[in-house]
C-alpha positions as CSV (number, residue, x, y, z in Angstrom):
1,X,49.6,-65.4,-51.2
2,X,52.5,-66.9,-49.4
3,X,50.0,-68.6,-46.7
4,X,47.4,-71.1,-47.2
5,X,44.5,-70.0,-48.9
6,X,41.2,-71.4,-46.7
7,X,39.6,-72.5,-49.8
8,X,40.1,-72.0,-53.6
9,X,37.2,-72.3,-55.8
10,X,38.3,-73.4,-59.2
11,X,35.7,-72.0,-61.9
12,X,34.1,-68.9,-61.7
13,X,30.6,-69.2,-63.3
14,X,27.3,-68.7,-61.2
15,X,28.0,-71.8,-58.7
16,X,32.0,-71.4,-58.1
17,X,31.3,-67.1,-57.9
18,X,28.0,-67.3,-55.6
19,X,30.5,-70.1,-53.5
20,X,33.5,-67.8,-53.3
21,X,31.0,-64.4,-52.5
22,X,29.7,-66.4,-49.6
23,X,33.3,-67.6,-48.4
24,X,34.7,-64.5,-48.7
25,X,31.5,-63.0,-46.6
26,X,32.2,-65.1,-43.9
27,X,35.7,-64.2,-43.9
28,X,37.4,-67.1,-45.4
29,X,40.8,-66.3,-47.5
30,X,39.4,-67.2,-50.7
31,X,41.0,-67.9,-53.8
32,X,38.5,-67.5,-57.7
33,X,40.6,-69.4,-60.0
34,X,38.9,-68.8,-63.7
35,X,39.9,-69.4,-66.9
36,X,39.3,-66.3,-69.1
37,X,37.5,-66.2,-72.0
38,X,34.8,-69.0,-71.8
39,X,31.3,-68.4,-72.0
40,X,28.8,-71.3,-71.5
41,X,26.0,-71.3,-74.3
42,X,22.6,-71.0,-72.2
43,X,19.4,-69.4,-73.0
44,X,20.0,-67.4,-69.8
45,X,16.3,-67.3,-68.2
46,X,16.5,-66.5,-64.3
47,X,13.3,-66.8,-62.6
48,X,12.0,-64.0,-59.9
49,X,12.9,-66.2,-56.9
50,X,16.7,-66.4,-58.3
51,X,16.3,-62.7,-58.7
52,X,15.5,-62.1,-54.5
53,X,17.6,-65.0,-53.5
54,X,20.5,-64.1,-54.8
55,X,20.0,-60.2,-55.3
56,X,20.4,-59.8,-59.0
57,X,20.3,-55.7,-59.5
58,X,17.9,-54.8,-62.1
59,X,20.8,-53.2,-64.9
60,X,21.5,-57.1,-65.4
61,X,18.0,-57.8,-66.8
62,X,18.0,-57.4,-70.4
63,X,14.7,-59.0,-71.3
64,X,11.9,-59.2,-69.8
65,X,10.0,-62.7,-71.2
66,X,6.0,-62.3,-70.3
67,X,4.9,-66.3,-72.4
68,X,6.6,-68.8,-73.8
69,X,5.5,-70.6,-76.8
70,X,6.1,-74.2,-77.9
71,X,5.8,-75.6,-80.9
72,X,4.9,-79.0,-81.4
73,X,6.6,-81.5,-84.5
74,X,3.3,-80.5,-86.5
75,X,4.3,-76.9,-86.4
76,X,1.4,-76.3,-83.8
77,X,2.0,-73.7,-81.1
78,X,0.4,-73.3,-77.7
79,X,1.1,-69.8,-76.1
80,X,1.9,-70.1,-72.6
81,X,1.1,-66.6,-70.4
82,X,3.1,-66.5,-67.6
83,X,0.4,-66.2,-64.5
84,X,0.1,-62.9,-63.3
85,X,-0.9,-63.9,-59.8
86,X,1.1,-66.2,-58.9
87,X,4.6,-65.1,-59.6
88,X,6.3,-61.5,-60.0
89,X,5.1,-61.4,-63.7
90,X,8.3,-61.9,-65.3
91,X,11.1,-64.3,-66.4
92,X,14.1,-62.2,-65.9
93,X,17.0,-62.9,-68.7
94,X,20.5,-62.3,-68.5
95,X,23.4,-62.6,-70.8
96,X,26.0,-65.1,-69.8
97,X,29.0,-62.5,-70.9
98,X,28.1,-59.7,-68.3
99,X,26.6,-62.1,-65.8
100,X,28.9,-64.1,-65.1
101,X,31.5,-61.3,-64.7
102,X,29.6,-59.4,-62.7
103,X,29.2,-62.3,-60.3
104,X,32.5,-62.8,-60.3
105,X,33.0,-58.8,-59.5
106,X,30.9,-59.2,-56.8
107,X,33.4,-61.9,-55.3
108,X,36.0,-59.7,-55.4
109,X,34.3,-56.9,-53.7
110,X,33.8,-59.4,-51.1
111,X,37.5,-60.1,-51.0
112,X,37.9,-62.8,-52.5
113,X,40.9,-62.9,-54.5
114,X,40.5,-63.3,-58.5
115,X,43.5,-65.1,-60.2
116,X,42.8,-66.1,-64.6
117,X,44.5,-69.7,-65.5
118,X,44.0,-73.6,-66.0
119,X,43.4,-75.8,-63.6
120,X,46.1,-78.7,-64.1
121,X,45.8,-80.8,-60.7
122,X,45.9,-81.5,-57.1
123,X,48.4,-81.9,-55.3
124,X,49.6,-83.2,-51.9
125,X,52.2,-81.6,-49.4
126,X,54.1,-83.3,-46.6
127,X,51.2,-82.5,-44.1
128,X,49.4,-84.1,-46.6
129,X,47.3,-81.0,-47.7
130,X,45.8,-79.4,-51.0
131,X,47.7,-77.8,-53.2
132,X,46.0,-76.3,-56.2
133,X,48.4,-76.6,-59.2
134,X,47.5,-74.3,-62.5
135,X,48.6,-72.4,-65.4
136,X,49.1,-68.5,-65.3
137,X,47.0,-66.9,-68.2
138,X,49.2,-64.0,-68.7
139,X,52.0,-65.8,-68.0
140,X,52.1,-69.9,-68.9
141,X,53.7,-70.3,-65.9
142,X,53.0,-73.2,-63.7
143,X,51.8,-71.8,-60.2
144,X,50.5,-74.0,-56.7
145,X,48.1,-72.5,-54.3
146,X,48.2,-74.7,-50.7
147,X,44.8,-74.6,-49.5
148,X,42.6,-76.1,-46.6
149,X,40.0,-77.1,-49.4
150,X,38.8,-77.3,-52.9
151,X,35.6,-76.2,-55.0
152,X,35.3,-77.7,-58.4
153,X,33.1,-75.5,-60.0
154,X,34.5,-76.1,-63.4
155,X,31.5,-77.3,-65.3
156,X,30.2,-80.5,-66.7
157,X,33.7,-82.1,-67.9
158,X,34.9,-81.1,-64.4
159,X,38.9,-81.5,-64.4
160,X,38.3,-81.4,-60.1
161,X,35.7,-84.0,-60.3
162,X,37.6,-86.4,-63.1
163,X,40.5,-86.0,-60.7
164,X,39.3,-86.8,-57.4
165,X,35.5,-88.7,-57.2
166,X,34.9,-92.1,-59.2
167,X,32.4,-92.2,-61.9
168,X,32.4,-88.4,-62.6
169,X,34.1,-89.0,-66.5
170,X,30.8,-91.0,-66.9
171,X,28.6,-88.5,-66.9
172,X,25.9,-88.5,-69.2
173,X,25.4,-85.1,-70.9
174,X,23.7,-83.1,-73.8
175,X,25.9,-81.3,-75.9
176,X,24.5,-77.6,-76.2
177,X,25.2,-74.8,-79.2
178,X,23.8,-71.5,-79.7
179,X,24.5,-68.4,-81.9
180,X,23.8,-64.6,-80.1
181,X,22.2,-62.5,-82.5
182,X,21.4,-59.3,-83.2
183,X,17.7,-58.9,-82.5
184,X,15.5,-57.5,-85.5
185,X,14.2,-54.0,-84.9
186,X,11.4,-53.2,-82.1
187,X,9.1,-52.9,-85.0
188,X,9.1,-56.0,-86.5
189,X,6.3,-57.2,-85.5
190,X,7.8,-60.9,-86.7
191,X,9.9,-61.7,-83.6
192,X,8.7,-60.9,-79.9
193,X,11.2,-59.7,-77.2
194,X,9.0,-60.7,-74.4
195,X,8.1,-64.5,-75.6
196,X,10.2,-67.4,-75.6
197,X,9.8,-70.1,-78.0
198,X,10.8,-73.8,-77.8
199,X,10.6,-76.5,-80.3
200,X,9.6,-79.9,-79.8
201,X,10.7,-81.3,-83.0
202,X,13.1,-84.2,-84.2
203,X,14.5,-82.6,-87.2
204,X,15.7,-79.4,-84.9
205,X,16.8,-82.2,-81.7
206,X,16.4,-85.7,-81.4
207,X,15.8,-86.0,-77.8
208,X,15.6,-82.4,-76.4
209,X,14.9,-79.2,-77.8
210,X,15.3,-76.1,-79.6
211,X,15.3,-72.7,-78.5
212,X,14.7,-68.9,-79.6
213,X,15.2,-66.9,-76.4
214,X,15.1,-63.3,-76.3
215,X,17.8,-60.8,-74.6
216,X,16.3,-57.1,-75.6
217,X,18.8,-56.3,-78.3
218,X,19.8,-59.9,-78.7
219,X,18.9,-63.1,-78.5
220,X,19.9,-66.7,-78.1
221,X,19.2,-69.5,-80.8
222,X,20.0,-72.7,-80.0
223,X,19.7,-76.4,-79.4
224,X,21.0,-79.5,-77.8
225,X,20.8,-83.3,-77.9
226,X,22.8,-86.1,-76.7
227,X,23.2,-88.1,-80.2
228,X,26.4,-88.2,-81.1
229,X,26.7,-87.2,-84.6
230,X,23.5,-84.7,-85.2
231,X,25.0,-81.5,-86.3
232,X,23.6,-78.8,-83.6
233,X,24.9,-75.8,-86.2
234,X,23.0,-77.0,-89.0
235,X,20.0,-77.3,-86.9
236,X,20.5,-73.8,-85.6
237,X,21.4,-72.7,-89.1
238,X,18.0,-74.3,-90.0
239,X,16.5,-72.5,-87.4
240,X,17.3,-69.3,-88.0
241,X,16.7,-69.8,-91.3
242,X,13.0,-70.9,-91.2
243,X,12.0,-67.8,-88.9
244,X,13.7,-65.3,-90.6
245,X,16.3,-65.0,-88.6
246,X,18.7,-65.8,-90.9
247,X,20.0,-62.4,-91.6
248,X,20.4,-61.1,-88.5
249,X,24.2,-60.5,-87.2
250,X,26.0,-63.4,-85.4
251,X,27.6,-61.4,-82.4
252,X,29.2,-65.0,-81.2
253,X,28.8,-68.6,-80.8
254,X,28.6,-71.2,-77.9
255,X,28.7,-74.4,-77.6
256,X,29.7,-77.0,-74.3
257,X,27.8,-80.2,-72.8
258,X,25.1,-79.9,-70.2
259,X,24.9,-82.6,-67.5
260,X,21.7,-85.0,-67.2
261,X,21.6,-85.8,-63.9
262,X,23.6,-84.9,-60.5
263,X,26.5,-87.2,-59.4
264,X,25.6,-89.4,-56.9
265,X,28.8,-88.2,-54.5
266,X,30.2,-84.3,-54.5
267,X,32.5,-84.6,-52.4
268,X,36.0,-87.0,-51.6
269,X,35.6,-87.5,-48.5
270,X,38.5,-85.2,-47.7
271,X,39.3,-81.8,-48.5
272,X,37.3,-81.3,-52.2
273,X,33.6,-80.6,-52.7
274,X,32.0,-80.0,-56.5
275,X,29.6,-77.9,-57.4
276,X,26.9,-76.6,-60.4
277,X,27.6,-77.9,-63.7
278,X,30.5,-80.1,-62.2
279,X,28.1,-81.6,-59.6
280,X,25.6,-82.2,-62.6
281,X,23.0,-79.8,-61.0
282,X,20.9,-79.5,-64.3
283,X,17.3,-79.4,-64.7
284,X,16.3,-82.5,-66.6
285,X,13.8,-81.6,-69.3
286,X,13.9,-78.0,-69.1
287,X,18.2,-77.7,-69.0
288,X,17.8,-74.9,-66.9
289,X,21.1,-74.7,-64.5
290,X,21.8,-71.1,-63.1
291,X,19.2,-70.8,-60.4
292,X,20.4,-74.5,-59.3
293,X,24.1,-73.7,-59.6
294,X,23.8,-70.4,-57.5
295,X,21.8,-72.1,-55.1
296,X,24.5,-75.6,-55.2
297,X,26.8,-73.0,-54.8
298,X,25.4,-71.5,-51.6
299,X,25.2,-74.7,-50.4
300,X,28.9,-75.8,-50.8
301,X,30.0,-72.5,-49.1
302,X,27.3,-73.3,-46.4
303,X,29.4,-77.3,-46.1
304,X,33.0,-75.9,-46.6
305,X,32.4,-73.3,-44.1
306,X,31.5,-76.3,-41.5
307,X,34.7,-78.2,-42.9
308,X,36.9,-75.2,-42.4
309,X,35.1,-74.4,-39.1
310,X,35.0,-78.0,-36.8
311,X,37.8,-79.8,-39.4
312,X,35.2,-82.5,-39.7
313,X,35.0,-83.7,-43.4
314,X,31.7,-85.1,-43.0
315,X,30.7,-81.8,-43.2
316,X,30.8,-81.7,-46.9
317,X,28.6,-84.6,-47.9
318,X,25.9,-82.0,-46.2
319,X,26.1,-79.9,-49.4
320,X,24.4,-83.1,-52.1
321,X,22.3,-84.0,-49.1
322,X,21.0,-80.3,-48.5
323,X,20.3,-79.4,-52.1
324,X,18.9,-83.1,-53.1
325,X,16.1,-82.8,-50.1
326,X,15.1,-79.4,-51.2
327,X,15.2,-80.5,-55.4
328,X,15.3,-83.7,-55.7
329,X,11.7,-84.7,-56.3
330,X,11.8,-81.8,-58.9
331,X,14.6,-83.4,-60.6
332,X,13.2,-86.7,-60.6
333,X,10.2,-85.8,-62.2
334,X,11.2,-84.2,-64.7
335,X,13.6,-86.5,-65.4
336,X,10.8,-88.9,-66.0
337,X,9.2,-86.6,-68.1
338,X,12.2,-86.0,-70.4
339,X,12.8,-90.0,-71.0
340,X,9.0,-90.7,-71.7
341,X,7.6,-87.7,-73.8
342,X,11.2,-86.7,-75.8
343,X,12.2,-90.4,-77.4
344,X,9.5,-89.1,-80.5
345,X,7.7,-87.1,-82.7
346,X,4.7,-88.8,-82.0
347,X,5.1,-88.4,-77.7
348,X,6.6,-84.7,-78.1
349,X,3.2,-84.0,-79.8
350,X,1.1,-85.6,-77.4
351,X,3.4,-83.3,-74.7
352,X,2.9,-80.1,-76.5
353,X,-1.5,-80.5,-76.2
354,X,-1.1,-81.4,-73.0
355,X,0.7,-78.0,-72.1
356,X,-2.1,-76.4,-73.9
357,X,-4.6,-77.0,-70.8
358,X,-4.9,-74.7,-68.3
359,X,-4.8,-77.0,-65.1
360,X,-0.8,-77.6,-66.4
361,X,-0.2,-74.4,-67.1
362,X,-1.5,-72.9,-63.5
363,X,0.9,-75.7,-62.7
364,X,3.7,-75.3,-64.5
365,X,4.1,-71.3,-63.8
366,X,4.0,-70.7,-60.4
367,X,6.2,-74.2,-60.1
368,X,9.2,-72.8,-62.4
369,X,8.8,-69.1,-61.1
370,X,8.8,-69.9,-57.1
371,X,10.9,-73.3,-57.6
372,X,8.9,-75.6,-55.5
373,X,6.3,-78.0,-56.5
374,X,3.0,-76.5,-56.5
375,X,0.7,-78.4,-54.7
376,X,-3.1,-77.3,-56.1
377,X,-6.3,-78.4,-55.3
378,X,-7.0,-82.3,-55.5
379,X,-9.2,-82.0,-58.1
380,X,-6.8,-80.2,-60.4
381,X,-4.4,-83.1,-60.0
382,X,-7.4,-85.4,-61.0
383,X,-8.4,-83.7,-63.9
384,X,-4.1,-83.8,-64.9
385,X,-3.5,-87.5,-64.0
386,X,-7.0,-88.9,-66.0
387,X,-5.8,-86.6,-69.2
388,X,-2.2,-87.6,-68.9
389,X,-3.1,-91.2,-68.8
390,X,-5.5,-90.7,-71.9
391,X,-2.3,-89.0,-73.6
392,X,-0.5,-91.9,-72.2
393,X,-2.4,-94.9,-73.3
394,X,-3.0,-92.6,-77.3
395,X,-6.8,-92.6,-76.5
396,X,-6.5,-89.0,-76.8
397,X,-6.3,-87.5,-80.2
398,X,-2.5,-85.5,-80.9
399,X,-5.4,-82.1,-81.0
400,X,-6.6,-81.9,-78.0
């Protein structure tokens, strides 16, 4: 391109390809800078609302997960039916390999043009404008891009974000590993296609979980936890291990950190907005990121396409502030619930009976599926706040 670019979106995972797709829409020159060959490990669960939002075509659903099962330090498990009313029935589940690609296809279609290489840095002209500054995949070349704007999009140790907003090389993170297996045969009746399992337990993750997350043919294994040191492959090799899983084929492994919490500024003020993974827009307790990037994504399209539009930089700030009002409260409660019920054994399985009851789980469902908070009848939310406070005072028994 020997003219400005409007925009160029450095990353091109669900928040930095559902950004350019919507630039490119709107009829912005758009520029997808990737860098080939990286897939983020992620159980890669994508709930029906994700599915209509964002028009995910059905050939991309691998599994279909129909429960989810967690299992408690004690080994005891409490099924979890996903509720048939309230949701489309499903959990949809992707693979990160021919997901992310696709959304990145998609892009293209819309015009947007694809380029593979490493971002190295920003830097300024003699108007005083972007220029994107990175190194050629095929080539090793060093090649600049001038452009009106910039969407860092390149995941949790954002080199955009480290190089333009203060604080951002402080962000806290789990560090996340899986292996993709090769699932045992349809009739082994051992392992489940269509239920999800999660462990609460200290020896698999300190202070977040473990995961077995099935993809039809394969599945994910993995785990993550913040303590530096604790050896996520020997965990997984544990794992796999202990539900015969061991044997299986190891198509590849994963491994990268996953924010904790969003920063508390996106953009610089300028001419450079973050997004997903680089904007720390993670689930806390759950980890679950692609239906928030995609929808962060949407939202920094929705401010740069204001920024380009009026020139006002304001504009950008609109993109934190839009998401944060529509999933904020989410995030802070379960933030809340990931510092007080994963610091132990002895909390996680207090957590685990408490997901056992059926007032949480009516909860829980529809809340994950439509991603909103679900607000039931008053006496449901009595009956949860007077056994959560038994859990939380150890007046009621780790059973029931």
């Amino acid at each position: 391109m020997n003219d400005r670019a409007d925009c160029v979106v450095v990353g091109g995972g669900p928040a930095g390809a559902t950004a350019a797709t919507d630039l490119a829409n709107a009829g912005y020159r758009v520029v997808l800078l990737d860098r080939a060959g990286r897939i983020k490990p992620c159980g890669g669960a994508i709930p029906p609302r994700l599915i209509r939002d964002f028009a995910i075509p059905d050939h991309l659903i691998v599994g279909r997960v129909l429960a989810a099962r967690i299992i408690g330090p004690s080994d005891r498990a409490v099924d979890m039916p996903v509720n048939q009313r309230d949701s489309a029935g499903y959990v949809g589940m992707v693979d990160r390999d021919t997901f992310d690609e696709w959304l990145r296809e998609r892009a293209a279609g819309a015009r947007a043009e694809r380029r593979t290489g490493r971002f190295d840095r920003i830097e300024r002209d003699d108007r005083g404008d972007a220029v994107v500054v990175y190194t050629g995949a095929d080539d090793g070349a060093e090649h600049r891009i001038p452009t009106r704007c910039v969407i860092g999009a390149d995941g949790a140790r954002s080199r955009v974000a480290r190089a333009t907003l203060k604080g951002a090389d402080q962000m806290p993170c789990v560090f996340a590993y899986h292996e993709v297996i090769r699932s045992p045969r349809k009739s082994d009746a051992t392992f489940d296609r269509s239920r999800c399992d999660v462990f609460y337990q200290e020896a698999l993750s300190p202070d977040f979980y473990a995961w077995i997350f099935p993809h039809g043919d394969t599945a994910s294994i993995g785990v993550g936890s913040a303590q530096k040191g604790f050896r996520l492959r020997d965990a997984v090799r544990r794992l796999r291990t202990r539900e015969a899983l061991g044997g299986c084929e190891t198509i590849r492994s994963e491994g990268a950190p996953i924010p904790l919490r969003p920063l508390r500024k996106w953009d610089n003020g300028r001419d450079v907005l973050v997004t997903g993974d680089a904007a720390g827009v993670v689930a806390p307790a759950s980890g679950e990121g692609i239906y928030y990037a995609m929808v962060s994504g949407r939202e920094a399209a929705r401010a740069v396409g204001r920024f380009l539009t009026t020139g006002n930089a304001r504009e950008l700030a609109k993109a934190r502030r839009r998401f944060m009002w529509a999933h904020g409260q989410v995030f802070w409660v379960l933030g809340i619930m990931q510092h007080f019920w994963y610091c132990n054994d002895r909390r996680r399985e207090r957590f685990v009976a408490m997901c056992e009851d059926r007032d949480v789980q009516n909860m829980i469902w529809p809340a994950y599926m439509n991603k909103q908070l679900v607000y039931s009848s008053p006496l449901a939310y009595l009956r949860i706040f007077v056994k959560d406070m038994r859990h939380l005072l150890q007046t009621a028994g780790a059973g029931r």
